[in-house]
N, C-alpha and C positions, 0 to 999 in steps of 0.2 A: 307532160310528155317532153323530152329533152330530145334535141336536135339529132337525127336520124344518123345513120352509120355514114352513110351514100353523102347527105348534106357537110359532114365533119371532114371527109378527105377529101371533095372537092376544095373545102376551105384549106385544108391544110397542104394539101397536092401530093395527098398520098392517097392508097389503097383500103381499100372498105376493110379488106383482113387486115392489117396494119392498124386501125383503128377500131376492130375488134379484138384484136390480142394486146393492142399499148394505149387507147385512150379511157379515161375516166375522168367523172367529175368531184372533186373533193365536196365531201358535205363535213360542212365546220360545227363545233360547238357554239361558235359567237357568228353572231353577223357576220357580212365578208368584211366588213370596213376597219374591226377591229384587229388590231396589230399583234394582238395574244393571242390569236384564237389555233385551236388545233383539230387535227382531220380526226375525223371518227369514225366515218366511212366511205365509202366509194360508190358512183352509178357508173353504169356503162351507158353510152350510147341508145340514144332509142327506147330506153329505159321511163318507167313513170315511175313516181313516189307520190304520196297522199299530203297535200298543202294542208297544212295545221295553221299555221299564221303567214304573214307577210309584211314588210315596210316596202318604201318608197324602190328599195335597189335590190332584194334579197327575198326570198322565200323560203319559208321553214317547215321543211321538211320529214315525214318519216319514210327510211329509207327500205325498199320491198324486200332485199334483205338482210335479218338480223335486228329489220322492227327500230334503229338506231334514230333519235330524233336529231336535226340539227338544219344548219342554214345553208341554200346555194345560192349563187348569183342570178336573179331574173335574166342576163344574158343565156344562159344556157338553156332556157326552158323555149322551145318553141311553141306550145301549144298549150290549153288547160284543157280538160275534157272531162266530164263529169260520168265517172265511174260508180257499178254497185259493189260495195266493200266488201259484200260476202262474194258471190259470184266473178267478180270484178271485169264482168259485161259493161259496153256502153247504155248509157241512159239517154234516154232520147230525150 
């Protein structure tokens, strides 16, 4: 789960619509560390994707739309929460 609408514009000192219409998270093909790497896709806010792998700084991601696999930074993730993949209800 990635940091909430509400949590991002307090950081940024802007408006929850303003980081519903302008903020996103780039999800890379490469790690973030790597200097080549290129965007593939986009989350929004408040947004979940399905954790495939992980290192030390980075999480690897498929993205809820368009199914796009790739990497984001553990920074932006606030939460992990174990989802059902078909239903995609919480799991106790």
């Amino acid at each position: 789960a990635l940091w909430s609408s509400e949590e991002i514009a307090q950081e940024l000192n802007k408006t929850k619509k303003w980081v519903f219409l302008n903020y996103t998270v780039d999800v890379w093909d490469k790690s973030t560390s790597n200097n080549q790497k290129k965007v593939i896709a986009k989350l929004r806010a408040s947004s979940y994707a399905e954790i495939i792998d992980f290192t030390e700084e980075d999480y690897k991601v498929k993205a809820p739309i368009g199914g796009k696999v790739g990497w984001i930074n553990k920074s932006h993730v606030k939460s992990i929460v174990n989802k059902n993949r078909v239903t995609k209800e919480l799991c106790n």
